[in-house]
C-alpha positions in Angstrom: 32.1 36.4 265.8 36.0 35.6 264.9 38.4 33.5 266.4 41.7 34.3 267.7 44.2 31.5 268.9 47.3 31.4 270.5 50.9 32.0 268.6 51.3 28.8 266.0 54.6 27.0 265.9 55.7 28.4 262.9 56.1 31.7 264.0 57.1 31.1 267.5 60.7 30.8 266.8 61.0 34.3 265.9 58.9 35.9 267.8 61.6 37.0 270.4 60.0 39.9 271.2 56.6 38.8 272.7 55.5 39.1 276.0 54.5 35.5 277.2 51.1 34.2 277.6 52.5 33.7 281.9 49.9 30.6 282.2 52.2 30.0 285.4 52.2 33.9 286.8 50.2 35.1 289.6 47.0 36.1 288.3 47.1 39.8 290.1 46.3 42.4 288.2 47.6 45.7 288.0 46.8 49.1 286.6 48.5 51.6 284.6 47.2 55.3 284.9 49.7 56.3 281.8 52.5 55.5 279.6 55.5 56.6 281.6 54.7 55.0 284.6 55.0 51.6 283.0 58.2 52.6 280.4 59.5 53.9 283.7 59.1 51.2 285.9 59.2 48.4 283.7 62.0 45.9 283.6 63.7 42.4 281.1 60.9 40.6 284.1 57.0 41.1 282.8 55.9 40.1 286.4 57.5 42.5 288.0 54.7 45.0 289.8 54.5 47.9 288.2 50.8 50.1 289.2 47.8 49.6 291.3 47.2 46.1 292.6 43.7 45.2 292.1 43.4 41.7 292.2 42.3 39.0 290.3 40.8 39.7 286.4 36.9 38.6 286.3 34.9 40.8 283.7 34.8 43.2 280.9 31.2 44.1 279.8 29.3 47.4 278.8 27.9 49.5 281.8 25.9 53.1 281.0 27.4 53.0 277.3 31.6 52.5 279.1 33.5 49.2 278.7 34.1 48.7 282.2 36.5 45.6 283.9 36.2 44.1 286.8 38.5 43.0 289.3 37.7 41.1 292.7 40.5 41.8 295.5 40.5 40.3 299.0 37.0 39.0 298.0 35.6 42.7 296.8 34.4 43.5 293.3 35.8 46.6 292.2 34.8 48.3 288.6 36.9 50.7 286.0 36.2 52.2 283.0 38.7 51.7 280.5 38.4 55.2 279.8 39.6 55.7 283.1 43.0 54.3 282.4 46.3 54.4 280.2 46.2 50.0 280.4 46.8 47.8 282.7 49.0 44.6 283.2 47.4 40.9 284.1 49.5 37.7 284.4 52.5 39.6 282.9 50.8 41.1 280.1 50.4 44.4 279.0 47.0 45.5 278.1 46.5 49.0 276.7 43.0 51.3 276.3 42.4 51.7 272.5 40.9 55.3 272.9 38.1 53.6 270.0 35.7 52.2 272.4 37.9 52.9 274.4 38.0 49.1 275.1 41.5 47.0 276.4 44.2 45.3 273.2 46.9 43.1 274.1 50.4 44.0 273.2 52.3 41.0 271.3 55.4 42.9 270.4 57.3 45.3 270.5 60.3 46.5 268.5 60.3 48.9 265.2 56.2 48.9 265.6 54.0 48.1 268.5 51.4 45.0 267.5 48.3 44.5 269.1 45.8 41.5 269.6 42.1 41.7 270.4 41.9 42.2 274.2 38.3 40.6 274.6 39.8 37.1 273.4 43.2 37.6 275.1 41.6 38.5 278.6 39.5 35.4 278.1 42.0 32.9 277.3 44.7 34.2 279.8 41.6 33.8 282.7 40.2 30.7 281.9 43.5 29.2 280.2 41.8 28.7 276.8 43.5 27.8 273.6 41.4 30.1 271.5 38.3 32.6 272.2 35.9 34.4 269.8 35.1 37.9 270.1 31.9 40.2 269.2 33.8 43.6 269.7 36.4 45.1 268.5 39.0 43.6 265.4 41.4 41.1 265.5 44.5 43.4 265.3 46.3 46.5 265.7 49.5 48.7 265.0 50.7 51.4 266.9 54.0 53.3 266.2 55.1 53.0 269.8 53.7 52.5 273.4 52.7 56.2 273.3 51.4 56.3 269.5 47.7 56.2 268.9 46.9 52.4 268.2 44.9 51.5 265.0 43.3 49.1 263.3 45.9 46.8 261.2 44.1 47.2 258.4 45.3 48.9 255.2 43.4 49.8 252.0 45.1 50.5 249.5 44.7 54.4 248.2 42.8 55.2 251.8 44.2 57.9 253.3 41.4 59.6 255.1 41.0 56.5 257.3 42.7 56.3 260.8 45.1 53.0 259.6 45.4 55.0 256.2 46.6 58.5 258.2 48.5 56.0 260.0 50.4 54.6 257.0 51.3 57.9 255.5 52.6 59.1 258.6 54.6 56.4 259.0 56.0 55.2 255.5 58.8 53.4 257.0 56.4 50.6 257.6 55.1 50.5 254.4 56.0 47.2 253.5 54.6 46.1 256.9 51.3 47.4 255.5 51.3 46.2 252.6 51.6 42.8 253.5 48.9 43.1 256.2 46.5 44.9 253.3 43.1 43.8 254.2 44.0 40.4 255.8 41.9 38.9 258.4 43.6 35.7 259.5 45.5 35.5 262.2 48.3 33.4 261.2 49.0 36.2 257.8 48.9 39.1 259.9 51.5 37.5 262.5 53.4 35.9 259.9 53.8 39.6 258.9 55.2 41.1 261.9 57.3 38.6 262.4 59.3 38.7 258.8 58.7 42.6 259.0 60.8 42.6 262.6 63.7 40.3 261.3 63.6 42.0 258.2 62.3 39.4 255.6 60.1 41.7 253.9 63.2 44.1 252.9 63.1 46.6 254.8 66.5 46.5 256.5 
């Protein structure tokens, strides 16, 4: 069981591009059946209304071996499989289906790469208004090239290329020194602080 918390001070100052935790949005939840409808509709605004309105977030728990959510709308429980859907958006933030599982990951940036948090903790913390949640399922983080690319585990061993994150680096060596300072990091705080000097170009690659 690990812990993931929400964005530390230090990095907060540069990270411009994240989408905001939205403690103070409406707690609807809306979903995505692909990529385009959300690039298409989206806007500078994260609550703007973009999908399916299905109410309020309650669940996500294993049901005849799918992840499945559930949302309660108008005082009805309705169920998805995560399989069933491209993501979905909840208090202004964009949650995608990692096609491992396939189970939900929060988006935390975007810009030259797409990072990801653990959706399990995020979902909880954005519900109950936690500071920090554990998780059983799943990893802590993940890359993807764009909001279209495959999403991966952000975790890079050095030499592996027969791996999903180790196709993923040679496919993509432009974010090699992103990689390399992730490596095989678990903490939270490291693999942020990487993103974040990766993005503004601290780790040379501008």
């Amino acid at each position: 069981m690990l812990l993931i918390t929400r964005i530390g001070r230090c990095a907060a100052a540069l990270w411009l591009m994240v989408f905001t935790f939205g403690e103070n949005a409406q707690a609807q939840a809306y979903l995505l059946p692909d990529a385009e409808t959300y690039l298409r509709e989206r806007t500078p605004n994260p609550y703007k209304p973009i999908g399916e309105p299905v109410g309020e977030y309650v669940d996500l728990y294993p049901s005849m071996g799918q992840w499945t959510l559930v949302f309660e709308k108008d005082g009805a429980k309705r169920k998805v499989r995560c399989k069933d859907i491209w993501g979905f958006l909840y208090k202004g933030v964009l949650f995608r289906i990692n096609e491992e599982g396939p189970i939900p990951v929060r988006l935390m940036t975007e810009g030259v790469v797409c990072y990801y948090e653990n959706g399990f903790a995020h979902l909880r913390m954005l519900r109950d208004d936690m500071e920090y949640a554990t998780y059983d399922v799943g990893n802590a983080a993940y890359l993807s090239k764009d909001l279209k690319g495959p999403i991966v585990r952000a975790r890079f061993k050095e030499g592996d290329t027969r791996s999903a994150s180790g196709r993923f680096n040679v496919e993509h060596p432009m974010l090699d020194h992103l990689t390399r300072c992730i490596a095989e990091h678990e903490e939270m705080d490291t693999i942020r602080q990487c993103v974040v000097d990766f993005e503004s170009g601290l780790l040379g690659n501008k």
